[in-house]
C-alpha positions in Angstrom: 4.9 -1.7 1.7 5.5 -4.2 -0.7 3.6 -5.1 -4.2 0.8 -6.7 -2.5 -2.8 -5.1 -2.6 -4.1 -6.8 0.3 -2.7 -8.0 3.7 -4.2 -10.6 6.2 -5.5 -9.6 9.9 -2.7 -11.7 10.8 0.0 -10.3 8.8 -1.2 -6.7 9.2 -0.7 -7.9 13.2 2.8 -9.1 12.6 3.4 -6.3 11.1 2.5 -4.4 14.1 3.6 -6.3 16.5 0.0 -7.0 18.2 -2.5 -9.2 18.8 -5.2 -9.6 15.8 -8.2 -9.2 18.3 -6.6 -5.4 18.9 -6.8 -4.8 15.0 -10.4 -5.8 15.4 -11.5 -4.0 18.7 -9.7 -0.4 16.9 -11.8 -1.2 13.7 -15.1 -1.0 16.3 -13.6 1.9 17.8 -12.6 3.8 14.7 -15.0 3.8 11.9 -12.7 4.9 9.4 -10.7 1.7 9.2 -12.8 -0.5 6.7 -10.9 -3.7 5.9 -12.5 -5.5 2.6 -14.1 -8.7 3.9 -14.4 -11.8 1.7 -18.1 -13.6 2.1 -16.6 -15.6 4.8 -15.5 -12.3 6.9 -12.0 -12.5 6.5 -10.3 -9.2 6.7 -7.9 -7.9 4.2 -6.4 -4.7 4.7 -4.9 -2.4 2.0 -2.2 0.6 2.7 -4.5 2.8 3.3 -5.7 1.1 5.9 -2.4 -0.1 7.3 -1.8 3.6 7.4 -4.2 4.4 9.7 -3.5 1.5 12.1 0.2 2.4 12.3 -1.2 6.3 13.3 -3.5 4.4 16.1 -0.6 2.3 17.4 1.7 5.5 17.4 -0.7 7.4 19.5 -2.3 4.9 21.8 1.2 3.1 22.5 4.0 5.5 21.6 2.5 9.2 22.7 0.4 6.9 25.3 -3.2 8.9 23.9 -6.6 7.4 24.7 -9.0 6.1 22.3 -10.9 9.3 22.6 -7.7 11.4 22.4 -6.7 9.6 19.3 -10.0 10.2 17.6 -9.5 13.9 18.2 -5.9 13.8 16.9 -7.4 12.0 13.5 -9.6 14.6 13.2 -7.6 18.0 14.0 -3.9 17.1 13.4 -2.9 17.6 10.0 0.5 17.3 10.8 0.6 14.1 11.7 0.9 12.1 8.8 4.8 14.3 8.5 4.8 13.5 12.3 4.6 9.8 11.2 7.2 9.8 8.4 9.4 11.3 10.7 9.7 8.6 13.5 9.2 5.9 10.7 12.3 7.2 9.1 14.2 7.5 12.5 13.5 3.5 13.0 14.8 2.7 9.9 17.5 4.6 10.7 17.9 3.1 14.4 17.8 -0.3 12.8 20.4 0.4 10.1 22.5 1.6 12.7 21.8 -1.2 15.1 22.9 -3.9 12.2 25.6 -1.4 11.6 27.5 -1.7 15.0 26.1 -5.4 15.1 28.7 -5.9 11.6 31.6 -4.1 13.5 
């Protein structure tokens, strides 16, 4: 993450790579994601909370989990978070390697 305390729905999405209404359906599915909302209701999520939506992603999209499998997983597996790190650091590493070639 970068210096920044607090990210929008919208850049939190970006981020992603989804829409912002899936940010808000997961944070009435999962009670543990609690974005701080201004007196408006605007959501701004810290990295924490960014965190935990990347997990979600992972399992719903990536290991192809339901909603109630992926409440289990956040629950029992503690290895998940090194799980995590691990295909975070394989990206980056597909990407460097990607720009790599593309500079060949």
């Amino acid at each position: 993450m970068t210096d920044k305390l607090y990210y929008s729905i919208g850049e939190v999405a970006q981020m992603l790579g989804v829409n912002p209404s899936l940010l808000r359906f997961w944070e009435t599915e999962f009670p543990q994601i609690k974005p701080y909302k201004n007196k408006k209701g605007t959501r701004f999520y810290n990295d924490q909370d960014i965190e935990l939506l990347k997990r979600i992603y992972h399992l719903t999209r990536d290991c192809g989990y339901t909603l109630d499998g992926v409440r289990d997983q956040l629950r029992t597996n503690t290895h998940l978070d090194e799980k995590m790190q691990l295909v975070q650091t394989l990206t980056q590493t597909k990407e460097f390697l990607l720009a790599l070639k593309d500079q060949l």
